[in-house]
C-alpha positions as CSV (number, residue, x, y, z in Angstrom):
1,X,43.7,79.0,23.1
2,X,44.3,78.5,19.5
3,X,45.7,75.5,17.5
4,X,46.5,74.8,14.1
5,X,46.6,71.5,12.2
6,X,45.0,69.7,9.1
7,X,43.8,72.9,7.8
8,X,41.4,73.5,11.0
9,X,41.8,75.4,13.9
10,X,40.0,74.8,17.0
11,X,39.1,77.2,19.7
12,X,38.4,76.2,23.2
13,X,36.2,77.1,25.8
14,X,34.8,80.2,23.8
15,X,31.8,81.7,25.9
16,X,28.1,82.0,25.0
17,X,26.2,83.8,26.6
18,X,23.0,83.5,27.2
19,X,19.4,85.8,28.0
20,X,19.6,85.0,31.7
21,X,23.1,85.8,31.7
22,X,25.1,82.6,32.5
23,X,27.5,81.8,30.5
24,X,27.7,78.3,28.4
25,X,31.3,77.3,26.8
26,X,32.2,75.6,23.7
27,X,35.2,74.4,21.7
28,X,34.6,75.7,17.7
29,X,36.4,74.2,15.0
30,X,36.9,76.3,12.0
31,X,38.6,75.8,8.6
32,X,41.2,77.7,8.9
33,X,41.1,80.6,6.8
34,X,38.8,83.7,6.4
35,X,36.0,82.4,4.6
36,X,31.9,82.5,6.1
37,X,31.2,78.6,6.4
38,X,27.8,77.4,8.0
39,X,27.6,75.9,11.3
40,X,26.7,73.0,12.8
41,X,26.2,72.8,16.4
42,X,26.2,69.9,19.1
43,X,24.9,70.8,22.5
44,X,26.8,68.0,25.2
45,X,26.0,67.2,28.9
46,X,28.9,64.9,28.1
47,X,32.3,67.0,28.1
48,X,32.6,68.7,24.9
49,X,36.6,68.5,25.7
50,X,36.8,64.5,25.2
51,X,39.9,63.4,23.2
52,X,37.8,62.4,20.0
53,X,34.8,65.3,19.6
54,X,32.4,63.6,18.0
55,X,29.2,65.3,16.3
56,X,26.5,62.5,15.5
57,X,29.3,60.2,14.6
58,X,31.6,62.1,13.1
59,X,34.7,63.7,14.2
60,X,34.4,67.1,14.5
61,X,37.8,67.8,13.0
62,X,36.7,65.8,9.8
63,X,33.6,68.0,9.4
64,X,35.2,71.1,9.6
65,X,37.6,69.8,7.0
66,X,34.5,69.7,4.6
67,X,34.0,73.4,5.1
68,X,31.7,73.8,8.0
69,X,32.1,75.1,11.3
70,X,31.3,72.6,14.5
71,X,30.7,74.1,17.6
72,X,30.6,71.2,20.0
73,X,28.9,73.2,23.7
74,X,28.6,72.0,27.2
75,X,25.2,72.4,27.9
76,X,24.2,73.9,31.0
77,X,25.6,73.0,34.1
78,X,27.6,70.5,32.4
79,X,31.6,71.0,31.8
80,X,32.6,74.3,32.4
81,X,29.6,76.0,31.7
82,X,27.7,77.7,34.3
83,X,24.4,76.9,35.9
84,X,22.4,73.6,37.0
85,X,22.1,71.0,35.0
86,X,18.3,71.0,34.3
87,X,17.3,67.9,31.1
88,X,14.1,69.5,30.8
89,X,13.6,73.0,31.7
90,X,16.6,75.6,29.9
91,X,16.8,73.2,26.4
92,X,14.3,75.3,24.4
93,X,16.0,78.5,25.2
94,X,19.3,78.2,25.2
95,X,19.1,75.8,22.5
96,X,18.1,79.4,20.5
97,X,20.1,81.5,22.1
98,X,23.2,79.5,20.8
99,X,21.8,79.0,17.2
100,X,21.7,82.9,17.1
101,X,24.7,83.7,18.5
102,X,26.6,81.5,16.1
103,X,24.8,82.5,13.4
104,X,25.6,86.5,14.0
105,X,29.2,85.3,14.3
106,X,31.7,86.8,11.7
107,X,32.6,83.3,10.3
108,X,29.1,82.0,9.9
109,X,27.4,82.6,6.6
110,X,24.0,82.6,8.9
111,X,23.4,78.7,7.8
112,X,23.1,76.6,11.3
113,X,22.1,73.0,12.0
114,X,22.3,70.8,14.5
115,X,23.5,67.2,14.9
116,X,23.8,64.2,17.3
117,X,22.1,61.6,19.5
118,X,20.4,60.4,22.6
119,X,20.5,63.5,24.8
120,X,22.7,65.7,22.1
121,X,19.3,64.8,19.9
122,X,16.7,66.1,22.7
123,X,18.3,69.1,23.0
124,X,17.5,69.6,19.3
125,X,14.4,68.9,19.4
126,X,13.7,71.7,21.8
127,X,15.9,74.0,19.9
128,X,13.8,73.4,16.8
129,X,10.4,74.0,18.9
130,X,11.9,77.6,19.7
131,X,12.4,78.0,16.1
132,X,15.6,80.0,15.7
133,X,15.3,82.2,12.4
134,X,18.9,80.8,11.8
135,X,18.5,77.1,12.2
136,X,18.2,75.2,9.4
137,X,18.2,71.5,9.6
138,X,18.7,68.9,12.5
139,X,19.6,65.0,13.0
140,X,17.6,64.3,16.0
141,X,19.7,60.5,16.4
142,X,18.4,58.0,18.6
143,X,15.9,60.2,21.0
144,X,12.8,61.2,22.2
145,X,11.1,64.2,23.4
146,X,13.2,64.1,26.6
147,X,16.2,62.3,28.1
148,X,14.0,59.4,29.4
149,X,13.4,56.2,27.8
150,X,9.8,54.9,26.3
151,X,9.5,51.5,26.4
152,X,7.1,52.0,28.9
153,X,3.3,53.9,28.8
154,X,2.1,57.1,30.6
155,X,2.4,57.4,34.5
156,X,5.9,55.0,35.2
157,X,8.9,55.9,36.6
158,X,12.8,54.7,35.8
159,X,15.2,55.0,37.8
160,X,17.6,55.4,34.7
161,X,18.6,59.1,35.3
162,X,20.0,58.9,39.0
163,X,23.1,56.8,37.3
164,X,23.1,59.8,34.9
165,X,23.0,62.4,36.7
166,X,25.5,61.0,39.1
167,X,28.1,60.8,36.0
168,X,27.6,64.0,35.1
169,X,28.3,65.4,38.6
170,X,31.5,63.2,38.6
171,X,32.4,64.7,35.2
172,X,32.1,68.5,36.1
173,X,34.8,67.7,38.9
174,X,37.0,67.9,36.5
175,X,36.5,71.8,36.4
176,X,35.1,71.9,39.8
177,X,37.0,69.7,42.1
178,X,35.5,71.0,45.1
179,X,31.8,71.0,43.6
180,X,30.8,67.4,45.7
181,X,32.7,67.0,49.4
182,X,34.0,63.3,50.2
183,X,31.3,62.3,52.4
184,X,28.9,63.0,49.2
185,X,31.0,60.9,46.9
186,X,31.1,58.7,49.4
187,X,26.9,58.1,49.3
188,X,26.9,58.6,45.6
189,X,29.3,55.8,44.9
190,X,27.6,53.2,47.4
191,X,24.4,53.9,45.4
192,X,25.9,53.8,42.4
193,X,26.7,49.9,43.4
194,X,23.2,49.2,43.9
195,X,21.4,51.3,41.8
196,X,19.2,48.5,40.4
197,X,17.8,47.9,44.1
198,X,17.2,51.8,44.8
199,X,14.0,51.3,43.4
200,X,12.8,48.3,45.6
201,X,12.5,51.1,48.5
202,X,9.5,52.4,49.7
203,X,8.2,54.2,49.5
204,X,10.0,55.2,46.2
205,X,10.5,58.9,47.0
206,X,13.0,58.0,50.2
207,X,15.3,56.2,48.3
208,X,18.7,56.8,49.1
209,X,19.8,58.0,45.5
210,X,17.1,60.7,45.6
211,X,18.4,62.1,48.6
212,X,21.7,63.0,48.7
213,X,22.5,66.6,49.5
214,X,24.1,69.1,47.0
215,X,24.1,66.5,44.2
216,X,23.2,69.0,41.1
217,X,20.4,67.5,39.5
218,X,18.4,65.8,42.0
219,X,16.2,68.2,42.4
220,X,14.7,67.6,38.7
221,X,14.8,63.8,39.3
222,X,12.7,64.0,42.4
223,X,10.8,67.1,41.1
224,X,9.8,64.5,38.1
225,X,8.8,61.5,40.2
226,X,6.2,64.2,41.9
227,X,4.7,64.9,39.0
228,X,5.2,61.4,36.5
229,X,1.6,61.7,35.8
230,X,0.9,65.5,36.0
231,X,0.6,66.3,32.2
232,X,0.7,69.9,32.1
233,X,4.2,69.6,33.7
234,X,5.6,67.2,31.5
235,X,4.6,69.7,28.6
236,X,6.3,71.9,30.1
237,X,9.6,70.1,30.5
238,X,9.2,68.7,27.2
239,X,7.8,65.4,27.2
240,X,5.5,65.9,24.9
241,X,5.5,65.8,21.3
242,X,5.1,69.3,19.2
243,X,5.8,68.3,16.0
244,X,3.9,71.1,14.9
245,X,6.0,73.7,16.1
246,X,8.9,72.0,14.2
247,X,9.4,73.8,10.5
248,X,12.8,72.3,9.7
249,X,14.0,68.4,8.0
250,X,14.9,66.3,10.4
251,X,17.4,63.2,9.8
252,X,16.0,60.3,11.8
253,X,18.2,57.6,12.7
254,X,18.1,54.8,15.3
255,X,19.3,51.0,15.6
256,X,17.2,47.9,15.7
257,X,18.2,47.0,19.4
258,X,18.1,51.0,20.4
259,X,15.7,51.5,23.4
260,X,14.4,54.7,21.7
261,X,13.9,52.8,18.5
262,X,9.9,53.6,18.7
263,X,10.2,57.2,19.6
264,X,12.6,57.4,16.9
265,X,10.3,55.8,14.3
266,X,7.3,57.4,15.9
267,X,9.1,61.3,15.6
268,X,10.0,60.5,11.8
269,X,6.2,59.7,11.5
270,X,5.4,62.6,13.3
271,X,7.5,65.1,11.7
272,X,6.6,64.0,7.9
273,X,2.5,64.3,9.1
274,X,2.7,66.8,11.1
275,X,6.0,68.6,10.6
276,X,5.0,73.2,11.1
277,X,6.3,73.5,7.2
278,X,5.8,72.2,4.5
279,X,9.8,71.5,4.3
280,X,9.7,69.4,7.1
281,X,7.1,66.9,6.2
282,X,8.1,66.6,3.3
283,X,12.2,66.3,3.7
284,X,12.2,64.1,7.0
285,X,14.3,61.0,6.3
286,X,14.7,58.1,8.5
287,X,17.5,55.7,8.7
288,X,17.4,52.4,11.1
289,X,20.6,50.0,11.1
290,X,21.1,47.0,13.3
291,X,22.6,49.5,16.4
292,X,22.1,49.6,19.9
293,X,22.4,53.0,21.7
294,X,24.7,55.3,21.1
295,X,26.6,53.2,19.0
296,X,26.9,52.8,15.1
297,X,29.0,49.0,15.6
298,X,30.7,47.7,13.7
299,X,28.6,45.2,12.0
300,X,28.3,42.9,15.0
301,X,26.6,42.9,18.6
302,X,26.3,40.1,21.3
303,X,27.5,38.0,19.2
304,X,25.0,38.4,16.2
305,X,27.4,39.0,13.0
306,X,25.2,41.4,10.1
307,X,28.7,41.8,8.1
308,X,30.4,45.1,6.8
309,X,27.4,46.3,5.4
310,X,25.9,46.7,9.1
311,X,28.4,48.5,10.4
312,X,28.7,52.5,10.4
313,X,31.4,53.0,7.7
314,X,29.2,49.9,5.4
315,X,26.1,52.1,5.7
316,X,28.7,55.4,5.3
317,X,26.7,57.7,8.1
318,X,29.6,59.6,8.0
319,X,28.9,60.5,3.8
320,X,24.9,60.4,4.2
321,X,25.1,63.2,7.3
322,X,27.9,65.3,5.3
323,X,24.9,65.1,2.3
324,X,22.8,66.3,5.0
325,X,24.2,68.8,5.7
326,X,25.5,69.8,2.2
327,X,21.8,70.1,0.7
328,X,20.3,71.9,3.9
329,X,23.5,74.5,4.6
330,X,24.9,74.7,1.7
331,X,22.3,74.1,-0.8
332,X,23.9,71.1,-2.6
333,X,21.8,69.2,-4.4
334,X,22.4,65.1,-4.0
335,X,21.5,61.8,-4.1
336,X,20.7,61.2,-0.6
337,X,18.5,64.0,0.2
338,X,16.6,63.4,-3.0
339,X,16.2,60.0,-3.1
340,X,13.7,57.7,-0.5
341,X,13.1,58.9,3.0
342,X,13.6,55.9,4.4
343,X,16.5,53.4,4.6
344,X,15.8,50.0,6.6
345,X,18.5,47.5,7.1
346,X,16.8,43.9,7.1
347,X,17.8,41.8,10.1
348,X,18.4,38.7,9.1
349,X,18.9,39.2,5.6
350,X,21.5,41.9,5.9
351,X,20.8,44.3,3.2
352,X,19.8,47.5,3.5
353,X,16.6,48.5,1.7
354,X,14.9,51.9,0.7
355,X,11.3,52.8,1.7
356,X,8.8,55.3,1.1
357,X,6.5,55.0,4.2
358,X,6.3,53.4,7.9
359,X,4.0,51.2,8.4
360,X,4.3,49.9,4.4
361,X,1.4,49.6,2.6
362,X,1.8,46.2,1.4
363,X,2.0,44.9,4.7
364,X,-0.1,42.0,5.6
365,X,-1.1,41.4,9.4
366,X,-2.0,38.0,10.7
367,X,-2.8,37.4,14.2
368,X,-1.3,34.5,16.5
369,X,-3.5,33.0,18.7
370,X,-2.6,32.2,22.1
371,X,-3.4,28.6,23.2
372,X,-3.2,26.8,26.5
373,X,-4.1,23.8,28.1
374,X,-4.2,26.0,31.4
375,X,-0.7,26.4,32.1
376,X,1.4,28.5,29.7
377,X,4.0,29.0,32.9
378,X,7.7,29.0,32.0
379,X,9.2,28.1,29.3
380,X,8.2,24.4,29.6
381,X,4.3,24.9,30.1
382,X,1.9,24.0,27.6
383,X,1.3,27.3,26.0
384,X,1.5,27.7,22.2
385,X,0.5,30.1,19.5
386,X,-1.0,29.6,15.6
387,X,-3.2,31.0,13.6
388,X,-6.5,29.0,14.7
389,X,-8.6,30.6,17.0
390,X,-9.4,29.6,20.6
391,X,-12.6,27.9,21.5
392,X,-13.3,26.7,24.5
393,X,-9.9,26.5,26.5
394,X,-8.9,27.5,30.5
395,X,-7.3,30.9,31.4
396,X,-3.4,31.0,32.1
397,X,-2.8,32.0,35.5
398,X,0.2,33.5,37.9
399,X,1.2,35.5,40.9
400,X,2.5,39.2,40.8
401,X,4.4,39.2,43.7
402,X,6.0,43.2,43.7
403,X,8.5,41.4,46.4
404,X,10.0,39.0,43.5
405,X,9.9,41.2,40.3
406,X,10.6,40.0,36.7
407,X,14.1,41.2,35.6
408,X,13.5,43.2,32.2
409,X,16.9,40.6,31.7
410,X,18.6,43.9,29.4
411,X,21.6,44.2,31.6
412,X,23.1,47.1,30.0
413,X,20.3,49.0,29.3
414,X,22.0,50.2,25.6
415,X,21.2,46.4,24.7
416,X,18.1,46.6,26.0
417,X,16.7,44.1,23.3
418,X,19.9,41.3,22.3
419,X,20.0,39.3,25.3
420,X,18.5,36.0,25.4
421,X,15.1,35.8,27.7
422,X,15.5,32.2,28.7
423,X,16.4,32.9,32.2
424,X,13.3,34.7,32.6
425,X,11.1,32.1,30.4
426,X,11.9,30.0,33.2
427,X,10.0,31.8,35.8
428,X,6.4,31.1,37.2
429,X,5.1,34.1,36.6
430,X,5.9,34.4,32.8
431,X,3.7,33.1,30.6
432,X,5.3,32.0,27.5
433,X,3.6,31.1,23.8
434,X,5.4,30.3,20.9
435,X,5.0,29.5,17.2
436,X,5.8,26.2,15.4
437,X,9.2,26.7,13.4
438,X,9.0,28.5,10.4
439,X,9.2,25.8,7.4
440,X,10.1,28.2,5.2
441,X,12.0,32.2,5.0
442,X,9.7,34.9,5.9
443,X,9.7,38.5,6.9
444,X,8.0,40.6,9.2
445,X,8.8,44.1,9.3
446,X,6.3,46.8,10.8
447,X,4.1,47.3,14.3
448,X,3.8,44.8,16.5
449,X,0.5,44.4,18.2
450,X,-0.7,42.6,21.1
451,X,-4.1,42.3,21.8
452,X,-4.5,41.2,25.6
453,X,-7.4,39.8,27.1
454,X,-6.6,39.7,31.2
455,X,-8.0,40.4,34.4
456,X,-6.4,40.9,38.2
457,X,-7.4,40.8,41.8
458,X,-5.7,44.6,41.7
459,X,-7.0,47.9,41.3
460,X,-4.0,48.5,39.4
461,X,-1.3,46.4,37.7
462,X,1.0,45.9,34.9
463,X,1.0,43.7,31.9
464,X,4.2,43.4,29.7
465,X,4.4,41.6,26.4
466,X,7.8,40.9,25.3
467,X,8.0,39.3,21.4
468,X,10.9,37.2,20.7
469,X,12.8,35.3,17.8
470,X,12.9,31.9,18.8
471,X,16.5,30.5,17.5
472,X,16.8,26.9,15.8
473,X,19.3,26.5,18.8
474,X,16.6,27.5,21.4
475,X,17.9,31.0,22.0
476,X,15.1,33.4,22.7
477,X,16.2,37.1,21.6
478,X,13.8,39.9,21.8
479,X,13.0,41.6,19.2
480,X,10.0,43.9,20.9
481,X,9.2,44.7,24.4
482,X,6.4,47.0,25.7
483,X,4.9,47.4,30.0
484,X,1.4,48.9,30.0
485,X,0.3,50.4,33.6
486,X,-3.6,49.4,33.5
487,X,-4.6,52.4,35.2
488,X,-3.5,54.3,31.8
489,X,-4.4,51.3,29.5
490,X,-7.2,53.8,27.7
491,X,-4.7,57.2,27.8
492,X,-3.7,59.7,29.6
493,X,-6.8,59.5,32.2
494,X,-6.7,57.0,34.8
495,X,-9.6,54.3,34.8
496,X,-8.7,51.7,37.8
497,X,-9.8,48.4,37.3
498,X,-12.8,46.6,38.9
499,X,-11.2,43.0,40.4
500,X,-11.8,40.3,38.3
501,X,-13.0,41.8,35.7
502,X,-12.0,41.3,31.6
503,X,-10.2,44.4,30.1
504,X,-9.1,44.5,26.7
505,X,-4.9,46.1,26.4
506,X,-3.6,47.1,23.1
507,X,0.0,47.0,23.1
508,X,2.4,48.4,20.6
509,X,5.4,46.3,21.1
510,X,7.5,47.6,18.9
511,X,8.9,48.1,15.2
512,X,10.9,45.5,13.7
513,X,11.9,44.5,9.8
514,X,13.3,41.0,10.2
515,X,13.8,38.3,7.4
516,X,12.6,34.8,9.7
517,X,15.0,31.7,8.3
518,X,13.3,28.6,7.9
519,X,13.6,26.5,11.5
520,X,12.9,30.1,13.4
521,X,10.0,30.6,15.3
522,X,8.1,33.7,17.0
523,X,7.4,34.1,21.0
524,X,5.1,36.1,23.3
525,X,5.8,36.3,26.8
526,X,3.5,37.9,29.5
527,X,4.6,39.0,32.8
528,X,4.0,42.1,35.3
529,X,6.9,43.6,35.8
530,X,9.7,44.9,34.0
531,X,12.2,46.0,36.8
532,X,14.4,48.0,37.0
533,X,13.5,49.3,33.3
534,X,10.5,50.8,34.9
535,X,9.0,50.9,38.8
536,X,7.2,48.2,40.2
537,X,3.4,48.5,40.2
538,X,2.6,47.8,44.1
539,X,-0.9,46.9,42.7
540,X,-2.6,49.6,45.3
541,X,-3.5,51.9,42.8
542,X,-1.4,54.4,45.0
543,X,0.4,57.7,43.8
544,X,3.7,56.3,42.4
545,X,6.7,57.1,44.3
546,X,4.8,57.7,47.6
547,X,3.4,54.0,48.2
548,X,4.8,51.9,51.0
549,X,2.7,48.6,51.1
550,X,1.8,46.7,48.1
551,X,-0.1,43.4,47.8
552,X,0.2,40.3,45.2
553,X,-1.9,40.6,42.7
554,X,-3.7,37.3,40.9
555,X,-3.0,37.6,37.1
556,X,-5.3,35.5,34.5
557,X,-4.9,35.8,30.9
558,X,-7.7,34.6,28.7
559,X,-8.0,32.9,25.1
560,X,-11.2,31.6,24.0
561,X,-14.2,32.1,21.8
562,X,-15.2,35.3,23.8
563,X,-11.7,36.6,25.0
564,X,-9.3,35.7,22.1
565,X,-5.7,37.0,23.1
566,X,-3.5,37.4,20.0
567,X,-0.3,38.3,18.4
568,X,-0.6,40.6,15.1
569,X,2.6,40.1,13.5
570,X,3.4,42.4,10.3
571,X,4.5,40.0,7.1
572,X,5.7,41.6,4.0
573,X,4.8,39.5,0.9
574,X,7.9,38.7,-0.8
C-alpha cells in the first residue's frame, strides 16, 4: 500500500529478506519523487506500525522530508515479521543483511545509517560489528551491548526481560491473534501482576514467569539465566564489548537518570579509544541531557524543573541528529559534527556545556571518609562522612536477611535514579553517611568511586553503594547506584570469600556532572541487596538461578586507620 502526503510517501509492510530465508517487514518512507536519497534505518521489536514512527526521536515523516529515506523494520519475530524473537542471537546478521538490501535498492544512493535507542540502539551495535560495506554512521541512544541493564557487575540476574518479552508477545497478537491460547494469557497476565515477587522463588529457575509454555522468547530468557556467568556465551550473544570491530562514528546520547547512563558513557569512551577506524575514534560524539529512559522530557521529571533548555526541542536533538546525519550521508559539512564531541547538561545549574574528554582532566578527586560511632543504621544512626580520616573507630554492622530484601526504591525502572531513598534510609540494614551541608556552590561532575572496606559471615554476598544528593528539605535523590557480587569483586573469575575476613571493593557508582547549591549535602548508603533490579544473593555461593536455601549473612563495614572506607567524589574547580 502506497500513500501520498507532505511530499512523502510511505510504504508498508515491504519485505526483507534475509540469508536464512525468513522474511523481516518494514514501513519505508521516501520523498516522493525519483531521486537516490541515503537511508536511515531503525530496527524495532516495538511495532514499526505505531501511529507516530519515531526514529531516535524524530518522526520519521519529518526525516524523510529532509531528503532521506527511513526504513523503520520489525525486527525478528516481532510485528509481522517472521521468526522468534531472539535479543541476542540473529542482531549481527540481519542487522547486515538489511543495511545491504536497502543500500542495493533503486532509491538509495548506497549511503545507510542507523538511528535510535534502548533496544533500537543494540541492534546497531551489532549491525556495526558485522560491518556492512554500506553502513555509514549510527546513533547508538541510550544502550549497551545487549537489551539488559548494567547497574549491576558480572554474574547477576534481572528479572527485567520477562515483562519484556511478555509485551512483545502481546503485541504480535495483533498480526497473530491465535499465536498465545487463553489459558496462556491467562498465566502471563497473573505474572505480569506480580512480576516484582517472581524472583523471590526458588530456586530462581522454577519461577512461574520462566515457565509458561509457547510464550516466544522464554527460551532465551531461561537459556540466559543458565549461562549468567558463562562468558564465552555471553560473547556470543553480544554482551560483550567489541569496540574494535566497530569502524564507523557513533552519536552517543543518554540522560542523567537513564539506567544505561554508564554503558552509554563507557561505549563513547570505548569507541573514541578503541573505535576499528580511525573515523570512529576520532568522530564519536556524546551528548547527556537531564533524561530518563527512552524519553527526551520536556525539561522536567518527578518533579525536578531544569527549564526549556532541558528539554528535547531546548537541546534541539531533532537539528543535532539531522546534522548527523547530513555530515555522515550526505557529506555536509557543519557545526555540530565539527565542533566538541561532547555536550553535558549541568544538573543543577542548567546549562548545557561542551567538552573535549570523559573523565576531564582538570578534575579534582577528594575522598569522604566514612565515620561512625558504631551505628551508621538508618537514616537516624550516627554515621557521617568528611574529609578527615578515621582513626581508631568501631565497624558498622547489619543483617542480610535474603527473606527481607532492600527495595532498589526505583519503581519504574525508567526512573531508576529520581526517587527519593528515604524510605529505604530508614531500614536496619542500610547504612547511611552523609556530608555536612555544603556552605557554598560546588560541582562535581565525573566517576564516582567507592572504596569499601567490609567483611561477611558468607562465602558470597553483595554490597551496594548508592550516592545521593541530600536536599536542604531532607529529600535524598540518587544520583549514582552500583551492586557488586563479591564472588566477581576482582573480575570475571570467581574468588569466594573466606568468613570474616577484610576485602577491599572498588565500586564505580556512576557518572554525574551536578552543580551542588549551598545548604546541599552528599550521601552514601550501603546495603546488600538491590531487589528486584537484580537477584538476591542467597549468600551460599550457589550457582545462580538453581539455589533453593539461603542463609543471613552478618555484614560489617570498616573505617579506621587500617581499613579506611571512602567516598571519591569528582569536583571540577570553578
Amino acid at each position: 500500500m502506497v500513500r501520498t502526503g507532505m511530499n512523502v510517501k510511505v510504504l508498508y509492510n515491504v519485505p526483507i529478506p534475509m540469508r536464512d530465508g525468513k522474511i523481516l517487514y518494514a514501513n519505508i518512507y521516501r520523498p516522493d519523487d525519483n531521486k537516490k536519497y541515503p537511508a536511515i534505518l531503525n530496527r524495532t521489536p516495538y511495532l514499526k506500525d505505531e501511529d507516530v514512527p519515531l526514529i531516535g526521536y524524530i518522526r520519521a515523516l519529518e526525516l524523510a522530508g529532509q531528503g532521506y529515506n527511513v526504513v523503520i523494520q520489525d525486527v525478528r519475530g516481532a510485528g509481522f515479521s517472521e521468526g522468534v524473537i531472539d535479543p541476542g542471537g540473529s542482531q549481527a546478521e540481519d542487522g547486515y543483511d538489511s543495511v545491504e538490501w536497502i543500500a542495493a535498492q533503486d532509491w538509495c544512493d548506497g549511503n545507510v545509517g542507523m538511528a535510535g535507542e534502548s533496544y533500537h540502539g543494540y541492534s546497531q551495535l551489532a549491525a556495526a560489528q558485522a560491518r556492512p560495506p554500506h553502513l555509514k554512521a549510527i546513533c547508538p541512544f541510550q544502550t549497551s551491548w545487549t537489551k539488559f541493564p548494567a547497574i549491576y557487575s558480572f554474574g547477576v540476574f534481572s528479572n527485567v526481560l520477562f515483562g519484556w518479552i511478555y509485551d512483545q508477545a502481546f503485541k504480535r497478537m495483533k498480526y497473530f491473534p491465535n499465536l498465545l491460547s487463553r489459558e496462556t494469557l491467562d498465566k502471563m497476565h497473573k505474572c505480569l501482576e506480580d512480576m516484582d515477587r517472581q524472583l523471590l522463588w526458588l530456586p530462581i529457575k522454577d519461577m512461574p514467569a520462566a515457565n509458561i509454555p509457547g510464550v516466544p522468547g522464554l527460551d532465551f530468557q531461561r537459556e540466559l539465566l543458565d549461562n549468567i556467568d558463562n562468558v564465552q556465551y555471553l560473547k556470543k550473544i553480544g554482551r560483550w564489548e567489541a569496540f574494535e570491530e566497530v569502524e564507523v562514528p557513533c552519536l552517543n546520547l543518554t540522560g542523567w537518570y537513564d539506567f544505561l547512563r554508564d554503558q552509554t558513557i563507557y561505549n563513547y569512551n570505548g569507541f573514541r579509544t578503541r573505535g576499528g577506524s580511525q573515523v570512529c575514534r576520532e568522530n564519536s560524539k556524546l551528548i547527556v541531557g537531564p533524561w530518563n529512559h527512552g524519553h527526551v522530557l520536556p525539561g522536567n521529571i518527578e518533579g525536578i524543573d531544569f527549564g526549556e533548555q532541558g528539554s528535547g526541542k531546548g537541546a534541539d536533538i531533532t537539528g543535532k541528529l539531522i546534522a548527523w546525519f547530513d555530515c555522515w550521508l550526505k557529506g555536509k559539512e557543519n557545526e555540530f559534527v565539527s565542533g566538541a564531541p561532547i555536550k553535558l547538561f549541568i544538573l543543577g545549574d542548567n546549562v548545557w556545556r561542551d567538552e573535549y574528554e570523559w573523565p576531564l582532566k582538570r578534575t579534582e578527586y577528594v575522598s569522604y571518609y566514612m565515620h561512625s560511632r558504631g551505628h551508621a543504621n538508618t537514616l537516624d544512626g550516627n554515621g557521617w562522612l568528611s574529609t578527615e580520616k578515621p582513626e581508631q573507630e568501631p565497624c558498622d554492622q547489619y543483617l542480610y536477611d535474603p527473606s527481607n530484601p532492600c527495595y532498589s526504591g526505583t519503581g519504574d525502572k525508567h526512573h531508576f535514579l529520581i526517587q527519593d531513598q528515604r524510605p529505604n534510609e530508614r531500614r536496619e540494614d542500610v547504612l547511611v553517611y552523609t556530608t555536612e551541608p555544603f556552605n557554598r556552590d560546588v560541582e562535581i561532575t565525573g566517576p564516582v568511586t567507592v572504596e569499601l572496606y567490609a567483611s561477611s559471615s558468607a562465602v558470597d554476598t553483595d554490597f551496594v553503594c548508592k550516592v545521593c544528593d541530600v536536599q536542604p528539605d531532607g529529600r535524598s535523590y540518587s544520583i549514582g547506584m552500583k551492586l557488586v557480587r563479591a564472588r566477581y569483586r576482582n573480575g570475571i573469575e570467581p574468588e569466594f570469600l573466606s568468613p570474616g575476613k577484610v576485602y577491599r571493593y572498588t565500586i564505580e557508582a556512576g557518572n554525574i556532572a551536578m552543580k551542588l547549591k549551598k545548604g546541599h549535602a552528599i550521601r552514601l548508603d550501603i546495603t546488600s541487596s538491590l531487589f528486584p533490579d537484580a537477584d538476591r544473593n542467597l549468600n551460599t555461593g550457589g550457582r545462580v538461578g538453581y539455589e533453593d536455601e539461603y542463609k543471613v549473612a552478618h555484614q560489617c563495614i570498616f573505617h579506621n586507620k587500617d581499613y579506611s572506607s571512602r567516598l571519591i567524589l569528582p569536583f571540577t574547580p570553578n
